[in-house]
N, C-alpha and C positions, 0 to 999 in steps of 0.2 A: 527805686526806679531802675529800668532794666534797659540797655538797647540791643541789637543786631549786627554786633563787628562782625569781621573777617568772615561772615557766609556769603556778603557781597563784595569783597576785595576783589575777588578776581574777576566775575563779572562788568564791573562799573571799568578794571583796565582793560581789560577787551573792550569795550564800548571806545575809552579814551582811543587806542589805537587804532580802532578800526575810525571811527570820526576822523584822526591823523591823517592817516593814507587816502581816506576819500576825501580831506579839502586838498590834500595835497595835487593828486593826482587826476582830481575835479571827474567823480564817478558818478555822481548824480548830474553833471552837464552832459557827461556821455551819456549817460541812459538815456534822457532827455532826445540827446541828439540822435541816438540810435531808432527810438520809436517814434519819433519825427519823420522818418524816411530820409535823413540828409544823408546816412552813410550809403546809400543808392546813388548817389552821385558825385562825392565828395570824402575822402577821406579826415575823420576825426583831426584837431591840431594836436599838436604836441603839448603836452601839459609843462607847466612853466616850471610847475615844482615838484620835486621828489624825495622820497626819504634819504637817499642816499649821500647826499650833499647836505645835509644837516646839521646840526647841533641843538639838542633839545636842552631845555631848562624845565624843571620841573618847580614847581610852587606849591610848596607844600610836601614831605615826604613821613608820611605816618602811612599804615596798611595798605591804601592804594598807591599815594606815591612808590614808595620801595616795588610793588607789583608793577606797574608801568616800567620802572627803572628795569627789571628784568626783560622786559620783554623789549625796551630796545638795547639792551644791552645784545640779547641775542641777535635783532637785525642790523648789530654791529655799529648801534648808534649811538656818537660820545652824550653822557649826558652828566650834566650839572644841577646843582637843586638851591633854592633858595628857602630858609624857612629861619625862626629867630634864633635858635639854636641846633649847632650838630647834632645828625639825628645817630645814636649810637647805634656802629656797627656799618655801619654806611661809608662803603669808599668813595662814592663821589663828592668832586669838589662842591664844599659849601661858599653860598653867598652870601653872606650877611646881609648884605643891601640890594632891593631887588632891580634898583636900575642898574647898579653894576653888571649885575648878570641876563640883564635883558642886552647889554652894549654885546657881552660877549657870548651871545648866541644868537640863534635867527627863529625860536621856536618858544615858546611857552606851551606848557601843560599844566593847567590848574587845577588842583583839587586840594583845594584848603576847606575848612570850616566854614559858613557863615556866618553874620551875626555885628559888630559893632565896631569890633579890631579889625576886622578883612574889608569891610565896605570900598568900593571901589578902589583897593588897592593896585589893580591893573590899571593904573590912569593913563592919561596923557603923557606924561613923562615916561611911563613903561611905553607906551607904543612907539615912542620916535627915538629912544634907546634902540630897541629891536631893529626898527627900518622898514626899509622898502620890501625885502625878503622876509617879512616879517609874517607869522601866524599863530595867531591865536587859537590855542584846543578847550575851554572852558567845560570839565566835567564835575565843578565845585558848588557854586550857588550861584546864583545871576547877580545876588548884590556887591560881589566880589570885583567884577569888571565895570566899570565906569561905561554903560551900555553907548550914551551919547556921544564919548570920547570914542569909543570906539566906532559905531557909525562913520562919524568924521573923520577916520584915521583908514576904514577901508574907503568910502569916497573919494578922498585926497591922493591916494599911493602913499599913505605913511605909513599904512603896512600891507601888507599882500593879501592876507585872507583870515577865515576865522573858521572855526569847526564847534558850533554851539549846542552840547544839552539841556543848558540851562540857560534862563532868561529873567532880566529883575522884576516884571509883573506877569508871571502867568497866571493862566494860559494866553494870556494877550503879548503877542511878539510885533515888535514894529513895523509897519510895513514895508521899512527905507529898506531891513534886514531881507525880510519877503522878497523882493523886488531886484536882490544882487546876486548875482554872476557868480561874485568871489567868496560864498558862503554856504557852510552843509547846515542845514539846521534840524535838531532831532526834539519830538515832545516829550523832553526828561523822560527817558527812559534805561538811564546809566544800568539799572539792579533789575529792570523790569522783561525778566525771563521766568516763566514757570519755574525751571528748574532753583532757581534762586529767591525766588521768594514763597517758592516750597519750603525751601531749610530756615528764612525766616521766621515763618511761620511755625515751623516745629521748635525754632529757639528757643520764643515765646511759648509753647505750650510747655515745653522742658521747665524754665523758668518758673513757669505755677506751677509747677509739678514738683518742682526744688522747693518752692516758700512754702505748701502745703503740709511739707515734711517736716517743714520746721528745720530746715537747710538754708544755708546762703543760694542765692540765686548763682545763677551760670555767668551770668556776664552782667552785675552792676554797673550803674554809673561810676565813677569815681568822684564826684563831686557830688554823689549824695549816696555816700555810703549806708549800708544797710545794718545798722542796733538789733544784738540782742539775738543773731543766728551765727 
């Protein structure tokens, strides 16, 4: 078996920070409000939150983690990462425990795995760690976030907002989600650019092109290694 690394790294963290900045700076309530006609009589308010006044945590730092890390490194923004072990090579501080580093930031970025380990590991204890100032970027799996916890936790002001690619039953998104102020919400679209799933696409055809040779493939699984090439 074969999969598709690193030709969507940098894509899905472009998505991650561009999702960032627009809950932060609430750019789809301005659009809203712009072709509404209210800015004809009323000037936009001031957005609550801003990159600048930050501290990101990152959840998960493999291909895309580390790509996100650079790019707010370069908008100058401190970032820390929680994940089960030091990811080598990586100078940011690591968390071992993820409500730790939810107390000591105001920001979560997610992009772990799915699957059976990760299940709503952003619970309720992650959210009231974070706070009031609190946001959620989920560009990982929707089963990772505790969907209902979270609901409750933007209704309440237990935490501030959330910037969602992903959802735990799509394509059906909640409507409580639908219905809030304090939420960008995108249809999983993290990789989903021509340009990036062009080079998908050619991975895979690379890939048959390698085992037909009677070659290793280009990018095997690692847990199902390839016999006999």
């Amino acid at each position: 078996m074969t999969n598709t690394p690193d030709v969507l790294t940098e894509e899905v963290a472009d998505v991650a920070m561009g999702l960032l900045i627009a809950t932060l700076r609430e750019f789809v309530k301005a659009d809203r409000y712009l072709r509404s006609g209210h800015w004809m009589t009323q000037q936009f308010p001031l957005s609550v939150g801003s990159l600048r006044d930050r501290t990101v945590g990152i959840v998960g730092m493999g291909r895309i983690g580390q790509a996100i890390g650079r790019r707010l490194e370069a908008s100058r923004v401190p970032v820390v990462y929680h994940s089960r072990h030091p990811a080598a090579g990586v100078s940011y501080k690591h968390y071992p425990d993820l409500v730790e580093m939810a107390k000591a930031v105001d920001t979560l970025v997610v992009i772990v795995p799915g699957g059976p380990a990760t299940a709503k590991m952003i619970n309720a204890d992650v959210m009231k760690a974070l706070g009031p100032r609190g946001v959620i970027i989920n560009v990982a799996r929707g089963s990772v976030v505790d969907e209902e916890a979270m609901i409750a936790a933007l209704k309440s002001g237990t935490i501030l907002a959330a910037g969602l690619d992903v959802f735990a039953n799509e394509p059906k998104v909640p409507d409580e989600l639908c219905a809030m102020q304090n939420v960008v919400l995108l249809p999983h679209i993290g990789s989903a650019s021509v340009v990036t799933r062009n080079a998908m696409d050619q991975l895979v055809v690379d890939n048959l092109k390698a085992w037909f040779a009677g070659k290793a493939p280009l990018t095997p699984i690692a847990e199902t290694p390839v016999k006999g090439r």
